[in-house]
LUMTILO-47697 format. One record per atom (N, C-alpha, C, O): residue in one letter; residue number from 1; x, y, z; atom name. Coordinates in steps of 0.05 Angstrom, whole numbers. Example, Ala and Ser with C-alpha at 12.3 -4.5 7.8 and 13.67 -1.06 7.14 Angstrom:
<rolos>
 residuo num      u      v      w atomo
       A   1    264   -114    156     N
       A   1    246    -90    156    CA
       A   1    264    -66    156     C
       A   1    285    -66    169     O
       S   2    257    -45    142     N
       S   2    273    -21    143    CA
       S   2    258      1    157     C
       S   2    268     23    161     O
</rolos>
This chain:
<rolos>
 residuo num      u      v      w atomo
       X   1     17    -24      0     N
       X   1      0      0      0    CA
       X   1     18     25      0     C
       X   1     37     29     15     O
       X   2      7     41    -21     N
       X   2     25     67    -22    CA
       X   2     15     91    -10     C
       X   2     -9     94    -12     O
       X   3     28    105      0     N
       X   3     23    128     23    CA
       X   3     25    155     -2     C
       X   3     43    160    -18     O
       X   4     -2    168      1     N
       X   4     -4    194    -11    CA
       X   4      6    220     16     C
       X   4      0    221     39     O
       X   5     24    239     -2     N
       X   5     32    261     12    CA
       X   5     21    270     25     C
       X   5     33    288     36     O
       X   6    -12    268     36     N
       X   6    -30    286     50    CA
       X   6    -29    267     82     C
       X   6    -31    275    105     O
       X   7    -27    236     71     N
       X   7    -23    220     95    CA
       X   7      0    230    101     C
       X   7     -5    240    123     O
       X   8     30    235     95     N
       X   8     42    245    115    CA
       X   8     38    265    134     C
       X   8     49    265    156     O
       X   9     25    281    126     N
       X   9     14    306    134    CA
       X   9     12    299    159     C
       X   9     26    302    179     O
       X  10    -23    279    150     N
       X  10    -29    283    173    CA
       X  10    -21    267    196     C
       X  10    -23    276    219     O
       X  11     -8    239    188     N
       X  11     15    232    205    CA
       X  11     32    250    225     C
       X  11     36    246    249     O
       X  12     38    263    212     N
       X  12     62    285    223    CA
       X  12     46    300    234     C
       X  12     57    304    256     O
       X  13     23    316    233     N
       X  13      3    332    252    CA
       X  13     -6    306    281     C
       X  13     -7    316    304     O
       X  14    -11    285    278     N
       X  14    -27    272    293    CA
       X  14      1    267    318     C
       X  14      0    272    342     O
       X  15     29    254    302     N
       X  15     55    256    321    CA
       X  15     59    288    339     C
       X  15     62    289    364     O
       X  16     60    308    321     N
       X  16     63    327    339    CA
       X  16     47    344    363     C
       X  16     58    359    379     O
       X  17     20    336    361     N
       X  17      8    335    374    CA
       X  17     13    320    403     C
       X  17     17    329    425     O
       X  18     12    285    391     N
       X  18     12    271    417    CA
       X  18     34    279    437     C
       X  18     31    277    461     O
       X  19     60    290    420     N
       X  19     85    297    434    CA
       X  19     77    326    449     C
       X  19     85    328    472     O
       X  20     64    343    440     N
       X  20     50    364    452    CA
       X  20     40    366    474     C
       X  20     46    385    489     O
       X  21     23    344    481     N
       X  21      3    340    502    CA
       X  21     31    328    522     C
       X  21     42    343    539     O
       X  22     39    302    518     N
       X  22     53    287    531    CA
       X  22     74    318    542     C
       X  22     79    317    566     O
       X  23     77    325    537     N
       X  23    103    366    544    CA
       X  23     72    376    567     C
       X  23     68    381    591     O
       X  24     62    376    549     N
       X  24     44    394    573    CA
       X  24     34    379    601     C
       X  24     36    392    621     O
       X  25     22    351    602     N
       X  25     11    334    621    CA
       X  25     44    337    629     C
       X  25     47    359    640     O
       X  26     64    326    627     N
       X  26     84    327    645    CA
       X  26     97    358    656     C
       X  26    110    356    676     O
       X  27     95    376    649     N
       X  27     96    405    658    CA
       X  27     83    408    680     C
       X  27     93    417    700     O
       X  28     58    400    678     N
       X  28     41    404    698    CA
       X  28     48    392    725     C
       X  28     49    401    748     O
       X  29     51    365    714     N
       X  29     55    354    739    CA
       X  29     82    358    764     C
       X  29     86    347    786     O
       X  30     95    374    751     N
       X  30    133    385    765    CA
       X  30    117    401    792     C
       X  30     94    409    794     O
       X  31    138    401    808     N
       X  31    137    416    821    CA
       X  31    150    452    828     C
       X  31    174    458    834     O
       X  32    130    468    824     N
       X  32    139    495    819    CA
       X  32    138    523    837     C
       X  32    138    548    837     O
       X  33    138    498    855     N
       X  33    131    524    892    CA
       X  33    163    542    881     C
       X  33    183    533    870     O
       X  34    156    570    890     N
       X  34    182    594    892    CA
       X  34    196    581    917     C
       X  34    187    564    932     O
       X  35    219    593    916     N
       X  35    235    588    942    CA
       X  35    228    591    970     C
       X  35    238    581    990     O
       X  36    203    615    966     N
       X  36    205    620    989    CA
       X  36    172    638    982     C
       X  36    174    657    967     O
       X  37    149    633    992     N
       X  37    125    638    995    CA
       X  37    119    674    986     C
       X  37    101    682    972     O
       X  38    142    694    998     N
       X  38    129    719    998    CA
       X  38    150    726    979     C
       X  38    164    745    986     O
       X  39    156    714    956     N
       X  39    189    723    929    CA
       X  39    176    754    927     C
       X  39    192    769    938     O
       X  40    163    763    922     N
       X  40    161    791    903    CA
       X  40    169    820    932     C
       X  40    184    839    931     O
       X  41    145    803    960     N
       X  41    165    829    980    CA
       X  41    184    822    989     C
       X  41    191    839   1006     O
       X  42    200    802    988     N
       X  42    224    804    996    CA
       X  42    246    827    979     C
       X  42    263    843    986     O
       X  43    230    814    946     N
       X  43    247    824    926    CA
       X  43    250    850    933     C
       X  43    274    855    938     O
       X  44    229    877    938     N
       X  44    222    896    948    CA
       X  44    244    912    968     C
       X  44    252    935    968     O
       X  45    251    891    984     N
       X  45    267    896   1006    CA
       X  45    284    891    997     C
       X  45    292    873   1012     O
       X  46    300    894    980     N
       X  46    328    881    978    CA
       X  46    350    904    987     C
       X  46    370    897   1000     O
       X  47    345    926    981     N
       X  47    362    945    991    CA
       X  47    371    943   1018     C
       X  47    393    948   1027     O
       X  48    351    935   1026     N
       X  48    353    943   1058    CA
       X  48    366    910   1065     C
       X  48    374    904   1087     O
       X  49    367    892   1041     N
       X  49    390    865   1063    CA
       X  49    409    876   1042     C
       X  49    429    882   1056     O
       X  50    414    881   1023     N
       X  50    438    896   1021    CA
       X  50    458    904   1043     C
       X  50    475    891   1055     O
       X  51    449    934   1047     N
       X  51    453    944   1071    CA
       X  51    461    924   1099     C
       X  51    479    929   1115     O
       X  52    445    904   1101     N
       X  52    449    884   1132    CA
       X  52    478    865   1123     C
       X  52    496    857   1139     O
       X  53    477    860   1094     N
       X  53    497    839   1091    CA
       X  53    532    864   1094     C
       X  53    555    857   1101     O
       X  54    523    888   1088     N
       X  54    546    907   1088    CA
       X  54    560    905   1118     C
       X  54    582    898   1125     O
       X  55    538    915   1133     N
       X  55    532    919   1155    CA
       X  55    561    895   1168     C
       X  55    584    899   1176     O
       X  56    543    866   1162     N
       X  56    551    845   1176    CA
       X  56    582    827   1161     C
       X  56    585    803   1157     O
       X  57    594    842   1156     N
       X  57    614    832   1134    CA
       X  57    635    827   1150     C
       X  57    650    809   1143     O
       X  58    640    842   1175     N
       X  58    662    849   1199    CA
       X  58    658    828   1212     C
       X  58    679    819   1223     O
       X  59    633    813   1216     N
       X  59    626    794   1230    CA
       X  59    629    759   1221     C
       X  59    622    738   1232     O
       X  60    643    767   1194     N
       X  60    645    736   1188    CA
       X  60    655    718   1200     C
       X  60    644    697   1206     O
       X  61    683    728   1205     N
       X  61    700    715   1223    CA
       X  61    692    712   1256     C
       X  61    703    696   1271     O
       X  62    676    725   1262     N
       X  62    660    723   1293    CA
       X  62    649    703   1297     C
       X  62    653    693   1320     O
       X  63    632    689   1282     N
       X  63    621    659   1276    CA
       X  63    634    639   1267     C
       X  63    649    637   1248     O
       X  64    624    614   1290     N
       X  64    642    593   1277    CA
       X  64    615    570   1283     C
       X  64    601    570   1303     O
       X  65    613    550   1261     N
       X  65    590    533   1260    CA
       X  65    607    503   1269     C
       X  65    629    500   1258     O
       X  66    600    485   1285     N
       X  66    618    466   1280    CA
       X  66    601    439   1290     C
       X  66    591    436   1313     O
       X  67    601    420   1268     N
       X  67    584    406   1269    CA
       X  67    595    372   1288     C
       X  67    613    359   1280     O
       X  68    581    367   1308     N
       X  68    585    338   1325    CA
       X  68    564    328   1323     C
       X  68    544    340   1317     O
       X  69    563    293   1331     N
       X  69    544    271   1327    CA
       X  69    516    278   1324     C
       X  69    502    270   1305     O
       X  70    505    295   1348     N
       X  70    475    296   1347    CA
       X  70    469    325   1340     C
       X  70    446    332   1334     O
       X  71    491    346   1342     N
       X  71    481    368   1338    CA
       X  71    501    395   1329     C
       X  71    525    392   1334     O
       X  72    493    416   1319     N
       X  72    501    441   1315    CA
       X  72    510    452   1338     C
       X  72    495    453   1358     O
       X  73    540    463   1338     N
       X  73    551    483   1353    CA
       X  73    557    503   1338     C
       X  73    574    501   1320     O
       X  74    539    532   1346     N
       X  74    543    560   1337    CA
       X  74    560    579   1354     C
       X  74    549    590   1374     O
       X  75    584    585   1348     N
       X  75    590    603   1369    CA
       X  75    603    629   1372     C
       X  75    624    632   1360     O
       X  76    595    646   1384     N
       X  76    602    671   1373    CA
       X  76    629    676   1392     C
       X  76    638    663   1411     O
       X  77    638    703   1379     N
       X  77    668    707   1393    CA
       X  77    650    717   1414     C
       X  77    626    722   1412     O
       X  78    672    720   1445     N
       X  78    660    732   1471    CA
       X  78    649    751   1468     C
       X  78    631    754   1484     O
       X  79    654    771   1449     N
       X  79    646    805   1455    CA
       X  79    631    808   1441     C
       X  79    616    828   1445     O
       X  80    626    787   1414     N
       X  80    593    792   1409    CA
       X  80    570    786   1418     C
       X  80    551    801   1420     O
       X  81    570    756   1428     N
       X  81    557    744   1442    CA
       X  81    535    761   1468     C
       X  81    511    757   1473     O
       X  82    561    786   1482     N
       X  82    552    797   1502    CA
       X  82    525    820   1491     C
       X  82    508    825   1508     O
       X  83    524    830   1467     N
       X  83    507    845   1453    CA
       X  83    474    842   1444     C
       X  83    452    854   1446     O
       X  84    489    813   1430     N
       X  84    467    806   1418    CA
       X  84    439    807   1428     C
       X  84    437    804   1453     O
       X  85    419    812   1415     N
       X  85    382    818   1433    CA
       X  85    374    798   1431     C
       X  85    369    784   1450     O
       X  86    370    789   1401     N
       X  86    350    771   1387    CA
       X  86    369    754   1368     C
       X  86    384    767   1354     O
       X  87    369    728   1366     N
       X  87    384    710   1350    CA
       X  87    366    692   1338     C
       X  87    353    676   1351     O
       X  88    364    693   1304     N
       X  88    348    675   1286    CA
       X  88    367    650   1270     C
       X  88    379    654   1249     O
       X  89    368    631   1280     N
       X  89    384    622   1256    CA
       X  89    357    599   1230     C
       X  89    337    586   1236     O
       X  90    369    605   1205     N
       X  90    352    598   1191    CA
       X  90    360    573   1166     C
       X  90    373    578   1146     O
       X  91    349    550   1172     N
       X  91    370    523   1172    CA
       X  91    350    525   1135     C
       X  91    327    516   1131     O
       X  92    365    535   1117     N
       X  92    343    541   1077    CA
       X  92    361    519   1066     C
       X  92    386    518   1070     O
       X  93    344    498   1051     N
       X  93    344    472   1041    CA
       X  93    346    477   1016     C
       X  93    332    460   1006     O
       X  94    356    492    997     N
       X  94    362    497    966    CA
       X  94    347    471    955     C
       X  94    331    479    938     O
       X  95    346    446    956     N
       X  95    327    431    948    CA
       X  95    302    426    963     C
       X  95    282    415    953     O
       X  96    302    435    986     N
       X  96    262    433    988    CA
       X  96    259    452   1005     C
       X  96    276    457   1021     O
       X  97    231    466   1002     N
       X  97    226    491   1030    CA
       X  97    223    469   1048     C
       X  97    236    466   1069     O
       X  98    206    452   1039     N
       X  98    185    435   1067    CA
       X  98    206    426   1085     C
       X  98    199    426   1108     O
       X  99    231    419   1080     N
       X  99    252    420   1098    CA
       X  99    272    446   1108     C
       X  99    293    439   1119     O
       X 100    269    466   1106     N
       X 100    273    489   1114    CA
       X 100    263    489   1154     C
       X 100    244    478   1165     O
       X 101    284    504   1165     N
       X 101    283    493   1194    CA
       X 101    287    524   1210     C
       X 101    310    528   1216     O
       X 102    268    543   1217     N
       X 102    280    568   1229    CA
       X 102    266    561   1266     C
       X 102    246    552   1278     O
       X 103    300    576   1272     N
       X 103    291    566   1303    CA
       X 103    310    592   1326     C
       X 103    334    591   1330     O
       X 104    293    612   1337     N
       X 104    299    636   1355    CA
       X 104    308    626   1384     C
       X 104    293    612   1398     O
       X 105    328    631   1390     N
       X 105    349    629   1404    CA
       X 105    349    650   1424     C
       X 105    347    672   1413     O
       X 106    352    653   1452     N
       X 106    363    675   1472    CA
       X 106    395    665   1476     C
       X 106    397    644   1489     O
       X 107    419    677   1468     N
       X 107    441    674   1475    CA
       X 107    440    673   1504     C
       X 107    430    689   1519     O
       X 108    453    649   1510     N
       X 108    470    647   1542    CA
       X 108    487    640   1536     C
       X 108    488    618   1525     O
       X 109    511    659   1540     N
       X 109    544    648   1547    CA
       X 109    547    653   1508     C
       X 109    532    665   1493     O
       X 110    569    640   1504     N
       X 110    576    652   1474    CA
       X 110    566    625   1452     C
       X 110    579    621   1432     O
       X 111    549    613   1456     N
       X 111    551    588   1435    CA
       X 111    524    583   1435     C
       X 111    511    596   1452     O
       X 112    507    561   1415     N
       X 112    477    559   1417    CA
       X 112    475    526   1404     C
       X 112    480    526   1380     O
       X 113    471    505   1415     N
       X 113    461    479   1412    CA
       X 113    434    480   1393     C
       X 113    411    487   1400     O
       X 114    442    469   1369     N
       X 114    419    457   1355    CA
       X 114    420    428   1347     C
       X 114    437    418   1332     O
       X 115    398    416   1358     N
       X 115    396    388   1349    CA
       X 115    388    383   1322     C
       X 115    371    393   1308     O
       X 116    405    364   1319     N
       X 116    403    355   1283    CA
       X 116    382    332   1274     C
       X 116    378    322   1252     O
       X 117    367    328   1302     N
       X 117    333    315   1300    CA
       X 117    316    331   1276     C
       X 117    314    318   1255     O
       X 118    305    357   1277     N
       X 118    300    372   1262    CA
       X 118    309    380   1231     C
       X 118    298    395   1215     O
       X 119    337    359   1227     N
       X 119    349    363   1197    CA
       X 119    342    340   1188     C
       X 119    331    324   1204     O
       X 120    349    333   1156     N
       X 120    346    309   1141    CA
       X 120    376    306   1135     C
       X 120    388    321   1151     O
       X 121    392    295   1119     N
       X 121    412    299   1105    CA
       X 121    407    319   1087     C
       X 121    385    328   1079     O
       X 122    436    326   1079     N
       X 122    440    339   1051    CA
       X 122    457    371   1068     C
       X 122    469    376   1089     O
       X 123    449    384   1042     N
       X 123    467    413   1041    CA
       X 123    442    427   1050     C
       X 123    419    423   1041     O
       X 124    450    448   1074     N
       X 124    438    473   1075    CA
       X 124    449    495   1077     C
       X 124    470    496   1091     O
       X 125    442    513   1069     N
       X 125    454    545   1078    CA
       X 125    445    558   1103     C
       X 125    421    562   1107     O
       X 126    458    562   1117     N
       X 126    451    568   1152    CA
       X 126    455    603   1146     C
       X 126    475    616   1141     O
       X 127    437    609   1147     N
       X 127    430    639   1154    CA
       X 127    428    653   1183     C
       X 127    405    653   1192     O
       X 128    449    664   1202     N
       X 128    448    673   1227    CA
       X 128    443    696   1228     C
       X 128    465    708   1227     O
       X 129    421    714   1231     N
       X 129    408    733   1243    CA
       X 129    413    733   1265     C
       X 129    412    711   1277     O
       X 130    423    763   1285     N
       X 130    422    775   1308    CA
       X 130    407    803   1300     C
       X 130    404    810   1277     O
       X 131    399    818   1324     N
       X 131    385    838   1328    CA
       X 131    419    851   1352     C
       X 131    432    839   1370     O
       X 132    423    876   1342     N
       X 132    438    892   1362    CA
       X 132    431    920   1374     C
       X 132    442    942   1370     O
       X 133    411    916   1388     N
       X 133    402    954   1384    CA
       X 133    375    957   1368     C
       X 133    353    947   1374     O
       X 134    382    970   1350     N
       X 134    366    974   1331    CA
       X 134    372    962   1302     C
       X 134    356    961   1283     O
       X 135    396    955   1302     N
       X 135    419    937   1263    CA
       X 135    409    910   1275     C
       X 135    407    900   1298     O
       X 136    403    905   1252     N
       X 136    399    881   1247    CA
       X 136    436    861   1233     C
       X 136    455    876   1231     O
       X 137    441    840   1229     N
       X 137    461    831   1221    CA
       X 137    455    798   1213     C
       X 137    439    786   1227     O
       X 138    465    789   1197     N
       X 138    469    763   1187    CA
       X 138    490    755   1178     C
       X 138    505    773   1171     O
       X 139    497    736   1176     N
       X 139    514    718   1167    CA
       X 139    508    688   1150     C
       X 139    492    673   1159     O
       X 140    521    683   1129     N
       X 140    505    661   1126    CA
       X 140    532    635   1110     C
       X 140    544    639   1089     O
       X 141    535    615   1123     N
       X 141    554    595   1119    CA
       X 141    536    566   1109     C
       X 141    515    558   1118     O
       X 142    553    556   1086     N
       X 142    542    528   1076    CA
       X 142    548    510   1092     C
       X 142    571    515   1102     O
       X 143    535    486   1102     N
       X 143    530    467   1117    CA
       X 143    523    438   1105     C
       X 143    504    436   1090     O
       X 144    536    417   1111     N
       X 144    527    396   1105    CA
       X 144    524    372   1130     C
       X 144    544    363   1141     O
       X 145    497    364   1138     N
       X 145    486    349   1149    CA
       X 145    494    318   1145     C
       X 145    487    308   1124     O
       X 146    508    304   1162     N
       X 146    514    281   1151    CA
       X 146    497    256   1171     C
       X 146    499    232   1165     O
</rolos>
């Protein structure tokens, strides 16, 4: 049986199609949550963590993260430690929010225990917020959970 040029046609319309759908039904189904629930006012604010990361640049070296069996040791040099108001640290999972871990802290003495019950494996970025006064400050060091 011989194939007239209009059957390729529509051959070739009926293939590109099915390939069509099959792009779209699987598009759909991905997962496409933003990084982080409020992206557009953060975006808004950016000046102002500009400014906090300026701010906190003196302070890199003041922090030291150091990881043992069951848990996170954060610890600040003595003379910051004595300052600090308010301490956020913010455990952001670059592969999933739903594992994202934020947990407020009152400094006693210069160091802060976090249990690694609350982590999964993998890589996170540890974001350390303090409040001094009225400046805000962060710092933020890569981490891997083993």
């Amino acid at each position: 049986m011989k194939l007239h040029w209009g059957n390729y046609i529509l051959i070739f319309i009926i293939l590109f199609l099915t390939l069509c759908t099959i792009f779209i039904v699987f598009s759909l189904r991905q997962d496409r949550d933003l990084v982080i629930d409020d992206y557009y006012e953060i975006g808004a604010d950016y000046s102002q963590k500009m400014e906090t990361r300026d701010r906190s640049a003196v302070f890199i070296d003041s922090v030291y993260v150091k990881e043992k069996k069951n848990y996170f040791l954060v610890k600040f040099s003595p003379g910051l430690s004595l300052d600090i108001d308010e301490l956020t640290l913010y455990f952001y999972r670059p592969s999933g929010k739903s594992e994202d871990f934020i947990s407020e802290y009152e400094i006693k003495g210069d160091s802060v225990v976090v249990n690694k019950k609350n982590l999964s494996t993998g890589r996170y970025i540890l974001k350390i917020s303090w409040l001094i006064g009225d400046d805000d400050f962060m710092v933020e060091q890569e981490i891997f959970v083993n």
